[in-house]
C-alpha positions as a Markdown table, in Angstrom:
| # | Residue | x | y | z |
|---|---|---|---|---|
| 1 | Unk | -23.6 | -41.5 | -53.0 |
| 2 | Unk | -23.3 | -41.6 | -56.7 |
| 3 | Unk | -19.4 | -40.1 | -56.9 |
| 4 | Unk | -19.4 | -41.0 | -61.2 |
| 5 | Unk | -18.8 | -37.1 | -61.6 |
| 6 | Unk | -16.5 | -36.3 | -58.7 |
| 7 | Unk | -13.3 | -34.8 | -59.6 |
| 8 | Unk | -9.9 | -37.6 | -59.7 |
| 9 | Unk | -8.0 | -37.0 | -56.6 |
| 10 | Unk | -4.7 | -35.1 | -57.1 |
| 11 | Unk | -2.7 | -38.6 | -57.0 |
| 12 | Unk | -5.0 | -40.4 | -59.4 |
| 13 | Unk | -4.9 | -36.9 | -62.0 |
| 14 | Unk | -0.7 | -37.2 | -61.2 |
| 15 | Unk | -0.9 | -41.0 | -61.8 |
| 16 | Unk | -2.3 | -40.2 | -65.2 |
| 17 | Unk | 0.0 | -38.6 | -66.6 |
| 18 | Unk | 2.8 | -40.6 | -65.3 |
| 19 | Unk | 1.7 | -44.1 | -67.1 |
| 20 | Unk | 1.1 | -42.0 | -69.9 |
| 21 | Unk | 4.6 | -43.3 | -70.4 |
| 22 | Unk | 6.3 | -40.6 | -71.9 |
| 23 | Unk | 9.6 | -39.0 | -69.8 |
| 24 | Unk | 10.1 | -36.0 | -68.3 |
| 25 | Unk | 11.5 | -34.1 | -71.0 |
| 26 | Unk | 8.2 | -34.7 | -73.1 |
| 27 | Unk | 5.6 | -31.9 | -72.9 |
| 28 | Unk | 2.4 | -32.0 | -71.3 |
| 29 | Unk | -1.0 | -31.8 | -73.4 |
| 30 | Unk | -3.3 | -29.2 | -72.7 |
| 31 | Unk | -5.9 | -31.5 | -71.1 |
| 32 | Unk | -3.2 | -32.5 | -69.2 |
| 33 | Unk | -2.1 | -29.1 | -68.0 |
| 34 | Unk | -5.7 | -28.5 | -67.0 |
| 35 | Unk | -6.3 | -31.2 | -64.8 |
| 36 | Unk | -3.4 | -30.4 | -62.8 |
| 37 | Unk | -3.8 | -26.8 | -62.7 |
| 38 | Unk | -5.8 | -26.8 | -59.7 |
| 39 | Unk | -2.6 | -28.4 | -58.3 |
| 40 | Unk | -0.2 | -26.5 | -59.9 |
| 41 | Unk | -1.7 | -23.4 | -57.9 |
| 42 | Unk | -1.6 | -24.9 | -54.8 |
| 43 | Unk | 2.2 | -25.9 | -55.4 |
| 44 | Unk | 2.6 | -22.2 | -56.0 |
| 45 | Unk | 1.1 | -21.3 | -52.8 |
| 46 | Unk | 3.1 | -24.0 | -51.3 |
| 47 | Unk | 0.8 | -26.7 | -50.5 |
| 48 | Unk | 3.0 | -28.6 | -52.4 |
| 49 | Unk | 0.1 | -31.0 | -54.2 |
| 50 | Unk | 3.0 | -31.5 | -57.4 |
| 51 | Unk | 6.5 | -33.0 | -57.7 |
| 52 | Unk | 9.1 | -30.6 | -58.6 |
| 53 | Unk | 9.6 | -32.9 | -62.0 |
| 54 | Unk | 5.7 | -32.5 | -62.6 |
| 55 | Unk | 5.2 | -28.7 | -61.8 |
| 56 | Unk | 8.1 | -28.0 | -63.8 |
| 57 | Unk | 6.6 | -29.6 | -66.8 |
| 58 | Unk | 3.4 | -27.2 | -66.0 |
| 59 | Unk | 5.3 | -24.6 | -66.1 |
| 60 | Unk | 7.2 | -25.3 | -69.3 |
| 61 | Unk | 3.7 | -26.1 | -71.1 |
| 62 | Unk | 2.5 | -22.5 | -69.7 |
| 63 | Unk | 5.5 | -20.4 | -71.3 |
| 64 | Unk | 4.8 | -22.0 | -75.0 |
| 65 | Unk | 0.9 | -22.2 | -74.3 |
| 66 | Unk | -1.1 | -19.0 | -74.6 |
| 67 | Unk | -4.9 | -21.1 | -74.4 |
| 68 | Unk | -3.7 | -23.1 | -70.9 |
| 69 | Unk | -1.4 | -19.8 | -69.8 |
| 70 | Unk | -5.2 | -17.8 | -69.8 |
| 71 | Unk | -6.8 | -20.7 | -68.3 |
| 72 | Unk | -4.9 | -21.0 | -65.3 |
| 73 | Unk | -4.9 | -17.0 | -64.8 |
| 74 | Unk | -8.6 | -17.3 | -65.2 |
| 75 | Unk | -8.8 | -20.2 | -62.2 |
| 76 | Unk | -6.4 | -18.0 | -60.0 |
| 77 | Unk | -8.5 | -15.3 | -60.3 |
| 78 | Unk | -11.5 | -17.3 | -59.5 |
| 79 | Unk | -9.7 | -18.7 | -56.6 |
| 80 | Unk | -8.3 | -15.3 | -55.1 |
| 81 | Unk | -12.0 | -13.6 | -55.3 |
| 82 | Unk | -13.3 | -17.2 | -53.9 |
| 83 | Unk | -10.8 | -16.6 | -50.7 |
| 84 | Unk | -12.3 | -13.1 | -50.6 |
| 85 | Unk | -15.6 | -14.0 | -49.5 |
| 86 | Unk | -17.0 | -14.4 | -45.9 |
| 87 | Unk | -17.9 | -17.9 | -45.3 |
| 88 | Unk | -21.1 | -18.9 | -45.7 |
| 89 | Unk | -23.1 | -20.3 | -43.0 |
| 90 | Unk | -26.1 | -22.5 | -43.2 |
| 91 | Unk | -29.8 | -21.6 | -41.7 |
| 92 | Unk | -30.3 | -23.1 | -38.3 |
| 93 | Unk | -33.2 | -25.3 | -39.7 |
| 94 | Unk | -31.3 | -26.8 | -42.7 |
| 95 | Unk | -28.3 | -27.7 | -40.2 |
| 96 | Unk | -30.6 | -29.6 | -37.6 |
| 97 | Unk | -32.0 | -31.3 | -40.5 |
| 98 | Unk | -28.9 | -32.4 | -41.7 |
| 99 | Unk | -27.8 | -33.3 | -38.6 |
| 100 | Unk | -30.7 | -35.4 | -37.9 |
| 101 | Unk | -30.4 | -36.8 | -41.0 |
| 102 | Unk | -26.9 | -38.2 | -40.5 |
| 103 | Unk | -27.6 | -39.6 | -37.7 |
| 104 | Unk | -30.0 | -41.8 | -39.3 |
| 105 | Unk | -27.4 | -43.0 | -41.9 |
């Protein structure tokens, strides 16, 4: 399974921009603030992906940042409609054929 494009996991993305090696007083990029905004949302919805420290500086970078402030109203948006939807079922054929095909893995 080639995995060269697959998203850093929340802890790797958190690691980041912890050895970045500035404190906690010192702002977040932008690039940072967009990797974790996936996990800033889910903090706000209490699923608790971010430190207090960490969110905190998210939310300090959003006040002062109009470009990262639409961005992560654009993603919540995206994610509320995404919730939204009935789930999506697979055709019959294409799920015996996957499970067939994991079985031969």
């Amino acid at each position: 399974m080639n995995t060269s494009h697959k998203k850093p996991s929340v802890w790797r993305r958190i690691a980041r921009v912890l050895r970045s090696g500035r404190d906690e007083r010192t702002e977040l990029t932008c690039d940072e603030v967009r990797d974790l905004s996936s996990d800033y949302l889910a903090r706000e919805q209490r699923e608790e992906a971010l430190a207090d420290t960490l969110f905190e500086r998210v939310q300090r970078h959003l006040e002062n940042c109009a470009p990262c402030r639409s961005f992560v109203e654009g993603l919540r948006r995206t994610v509320n409609l995404l919730t939204q939807l009935p789930p999506a079922h697979a055709p019959e054929e294409l799920r015996k054929r996957l499970l067939d095909q994991s079985g031969k893995l």
